[in-house]
Structures are given as structure tokens and as C-alpha cells.
C-alpha positions, 0 to 999 in steps of 0.5 A: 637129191637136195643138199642140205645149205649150213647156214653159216650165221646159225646161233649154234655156230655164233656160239661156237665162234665166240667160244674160241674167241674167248679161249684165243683171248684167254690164252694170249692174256695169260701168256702176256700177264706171265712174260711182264711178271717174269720180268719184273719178279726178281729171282730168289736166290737161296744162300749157299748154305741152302743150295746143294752141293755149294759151299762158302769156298768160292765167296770171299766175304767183305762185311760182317754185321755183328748183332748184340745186346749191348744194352737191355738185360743181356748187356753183359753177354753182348760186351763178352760176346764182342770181347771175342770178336775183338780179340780175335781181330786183334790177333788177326791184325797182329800177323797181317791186316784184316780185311773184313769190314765189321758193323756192330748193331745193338738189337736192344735198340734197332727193330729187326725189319729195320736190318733188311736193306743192309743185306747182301751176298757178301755180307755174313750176320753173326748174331747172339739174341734169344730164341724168339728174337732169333727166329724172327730174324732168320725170317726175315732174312731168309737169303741170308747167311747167319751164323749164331755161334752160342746157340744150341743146334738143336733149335736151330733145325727149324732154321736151316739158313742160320748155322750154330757153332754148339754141339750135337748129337747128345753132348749136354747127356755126356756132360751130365753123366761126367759131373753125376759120375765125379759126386760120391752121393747121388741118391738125392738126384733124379731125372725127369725126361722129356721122351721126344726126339730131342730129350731122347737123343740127350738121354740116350748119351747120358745112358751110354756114358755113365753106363751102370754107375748111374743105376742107382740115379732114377729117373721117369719119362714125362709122357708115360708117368702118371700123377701118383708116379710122379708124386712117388717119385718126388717124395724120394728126397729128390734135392736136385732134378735135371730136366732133360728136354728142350726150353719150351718143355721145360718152361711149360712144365717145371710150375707143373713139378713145382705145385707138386711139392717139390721144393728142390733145384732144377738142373738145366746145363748148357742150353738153358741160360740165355733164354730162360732169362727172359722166360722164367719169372725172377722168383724162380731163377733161385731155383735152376742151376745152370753149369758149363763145362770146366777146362780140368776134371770135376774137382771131388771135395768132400768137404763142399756140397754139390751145390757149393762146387757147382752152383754157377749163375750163368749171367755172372760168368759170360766169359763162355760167350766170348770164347766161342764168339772169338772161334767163330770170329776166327772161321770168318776170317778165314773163310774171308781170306779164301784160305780154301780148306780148314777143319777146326774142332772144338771138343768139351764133353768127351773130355778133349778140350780146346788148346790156344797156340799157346798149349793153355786150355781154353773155357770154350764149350762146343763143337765146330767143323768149318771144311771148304768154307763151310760150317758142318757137322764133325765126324768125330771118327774121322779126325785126327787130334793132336794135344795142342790143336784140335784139327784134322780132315773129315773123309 
């Protein structure tokens, strides 16, 4: 029986050979191009607001950049916002020298891409800027930590490396339902709604606090109302519209409620103020109240009309700015001073206010929790208050 030779340079086993050769040279350059990229590629790391389980506790920052409009439109803002700082430095040094190096930088003036080469771990931004500006930032320092005290949390969920000091959960709601509850007429108020998650949370809150005395107020809910409906509801005499919903909403859709006939004011408390500035034609700003929330009960004056008693131009009083800037200044230096635990609480709505170490009521209008060096949510539950400060442990 004759055996069959295999030739070993036969084209079929040619094929094969070069076959494997390219799958070896494959792998062996694949495996050389990912060992030189893992040396050279630095690692990202997160900020620990970002990383699970960590806090600021174990950081002890050195550098503060402080990012204002010191000039330009917002002028006003940025010179109260470093008003608080300052003062807050001053009462610090007045105990024990601060420690903390604090660069100031006028974003009217510098690009924001320009900022990037001055970040490090140990150094904390705290920055007052509009919405957009503030997003383009926060891109751009995505490792960073970035604290923006007066902007509303509610736009910052999108930004989870930047921190808010202003209130959630619905307190704008409370806030109204208290200044509608302290007016002795309320037939000439109406409520538009924007039935998303945010309007909804804010409407929620104001239902729950003005309970059945707000009956009589009417109100619709943009997604469901129809043309007529809207038109019917305008002619009731309305002289005061709160729009309840986010900014973006409100500026695409007040022009719609305005060509309508409405001829009324728009009530925008709290959240509107820095950045309908910028947004909204000059013509139209006569039309939109803005409103913060007093130290003391709404006074109730028979003799002033709504507008009289609570008509409050938001540029005109930025002192709001420098109160809640001074408290964050406050959490910095303590985080700064690696003091370990701290739980300060700033209430407005609830009708708790802020006391001084003086026992004199502040004009600070917001919500903050620092716990192990870390800016938090409060629960509100779980805090014990005493009249002249606001502090307590969390559970």
C-alpha cells in the first residue's frame, strides 16, 4: 500500500503559513501599540465629589480661584458676591490667619479655555456666571471641583462635578404659596405650569403648603391646555402670572403668552434673576417681577398694592449674592482647616431663617449641608435647630 507524500510547499499549505503569520504579527503589534499607549496616556481621575464613597474630608485645600463678573453687565453681582468673600476672610483672620491662597479673575475679561492650566487637586473654583457660561466651564473642567453657590441645583443636575449651595426639592413653591397666603386678594393671580419633572416638583410644594386657601388661585399645565383654554384663562382679569417651570421654558414661551393678549406681569422668584438678564430683551424686563425671600413675615398693607410691597428689581439689591457667597466662603475655610465633621444649615422658605453669631437674622435665602467636607443634600428630619444656629448631624 502506497502512502500518500504531503508536500510541504503545496499553495494550500503556503496559505495557511502566511495566514498565521499575519494573525502572530497582528497580535504582537496590537499588543505593542497597547503597552506604549498605556504609558503614555495619563490617568483621568475623577473629583471626589464624582468617586463613590469619598469625601472632601481627607483634602485640605490651599488655593481658591474665585471666578466674577467684575465687569460687564453683572458688575454689581460679582462686587457683592466678593463682598461675602472678603468679609468672611476678614472674620476668619480676625480669630486666626487664613491659610488659604485666593485668586480672583474676572470672567468678563478672561476666556474660559484660558483657565485650564491653573487647575490642580488642590485648588477649589468658586464661581458666579450664568447658566451657559457655567456649563461651558464645568466642561472643560471636568476634574475639577467647582462650587457655585448662587446657582439653583435644579440646573446643575446635568453637572455633577459642580456643587450648588441654593435649595431643592420644591422651596421656590413653598416660597410662593407663603407670599400668595399673606395677600388679602388673590383673584387677579393665576398660575401657568410647566408639567415636566422640574415645574412639577415646584408645584407639588406649593400645593402642599397653601393646602385649601389656594383654591380660589387658578392655575393650567402648559402641556395639556389648548388655545381657547389658554385664551379663557387669560381673559379672567389675570394682572399677575407665575410662571412656574425651568429658564429655558420660560424664555421660549412667555412671547407665546404675551401675543396672546396678556398684558399682565410674570412672576419669576428665586431662579430667574441672573440669567434672565442676559436672556430676555431690555423692553421686557419691565414685565417680570423677580422676589427674594424677606428675614421677617410679609408685611400685609392694606393700604400698598401687591406690586407696591413686593416689586423688587433683582440687579438693584444684589446683597442676596454676598450673603450666600460669605457662607460658602465659610464651608471653604473650614473644609480648608481639615476642622473634620461640619453640618451648617441655611433654611428660607420654611420660615426658619439664618442667625449670625450675633442672634441678627441674615438675608440669606438657601439650603446648605457641608458633612466630613462634603457639600450634601440636607435632611431636613434629621436636624436638630436651635434659634441662633442652624446645626445639627445628619443620621
Amino acid at each position: 500500500m502506497k502512502t500518500r507524500k504531503i508536500r510541504k510547499n503545496s499553495p494550500k499549505n503556503q496559505m495557511h503559513r502566511r495566514f498565521f503569520r499575519i494573525i502572530i504579527v497582528f497580535c504582537a503589534v496590537s499588543a505593542a501599540f497597547f503597552i506604549i499607549t498605556q504609558k503614555r496616556k495619563k490617568p483621568v481621575v475623577k473629583p471626589l465629589a464624582l468617586q463613590k464613597g469619598k469625601s472632601w474630608s481627607g483634602i485640605i485645600f490651599k488655593k481658591v480661584t474665585v471666578i466674577l463678573p467684575l465687569s460687564g453687565p453683572f458688575t454689581q453681582e460679582g462686587i457683592a458676591a466678593k463682598r461675602g468673600i472678603d468679609l468672611a476672610v476678614a472674620h476668619r483672620n480676625s480669630v486666626e490667619k487664613n491659610v488659604l491662597a485666593i485668586r480672583f479673575v474676572d470672567w468678563s475679561k478672561t476666556p474660559i479655555d484660558t483657565l485650564t492650566k491653573h487647575s490642580s487637586p488642590d485648588t477649589l473654583y468658586l464661581v458666579h456666571m450664568p447658566c451657559k457660561t457655567l456649563f461651558d466651564f464645568a466642561s472643560v473642567h471636568k476634574g475639577s471641583i467647582i462650587i457655585a453657590p448662587a446657582t439653583s441645583n435644579e440646573i446643575l443636575t446635568k453637572l455633577p462635578n459642580v456643587q450648588s449651595l441654593i435649595g431643592t426639592e420644591g422651596d421656590e413653591g413653598c416660597f410662593v404659596a407663603r407670599l400668595f397666603l399673606s395677600l388679602s386678594k388673590k383673584t387677579s393671580i393665576g398660575i401657568i405650569v410647566n408639567d415636566t419633572e422640574y415645574g412639577e416638583v415646584i408645584f407639588r410644594a406649593y400645593r402642599n403648603a397653601i393646602g385649601e386657601q389656594g383654591e380660589s388661585i387658578p392655575y393650567i399645565k402648559w402641556k395639556e391646555v389648548k388655545e381657547k383654554e389658554l385664551d379663557t384663562f387669560l381673559k379672567q382679569g389675570l394682572k399677575l402670572l407665575w410662571l412656574c417651570g425651568d429658564p429655558e421654558w420660560i424664555i421660549t414661551n412667555y412671547t407665546k403668552i404675551k401675543a396672546r393678549g396678556y398684558r399682565g406681569f410674570f412672576l419669576v422668584p428665586r431662579l430667574m434673576d441672573y440669567y434672565f438678564t442676559s436672556e430676555i430683551p431690555k423692553g421686557d424686563i419691565k414685565n417680570f417681577i423677580f422676589l427674594r425671600p424677606y428675614t421677617t413675615d410679609f408685611p400685609s398693607e392694606e393700604n400698598k398694592s401687591f406690586l407696591e410691597l413686593y416689586r423688587h428689581k433683582y440687579l438693584d439689591n444684589p446683597n442676596w449674592v454676598a450673603a450666600v457667597f460669605y457662607d460658602a466662603m465659610n464651608l471653604i475655610i473650614k473644609a480648608s482647616e481639615n476642622r473634620g465633621t461640619s453640618t451648617i444649615v441655611y433654611y428660607g422658605v420654611s420660615g426658619r431663617y439664618r442667625w449670625d453669631r450675633n442672634g441678627i437674622k441674615g438675608n440669606a435665602f438657601h439650603l446648605a449641608v457641608f458633612r466630613n467636607g462634603l457639600f450634601t443634600t440636607a435632611d431636613l428630619n434629621a436636624l436638630t435647630v436651635s434659634r441662633h444656629s442652624f446645626s445639627g448631624k445628619l443620621k
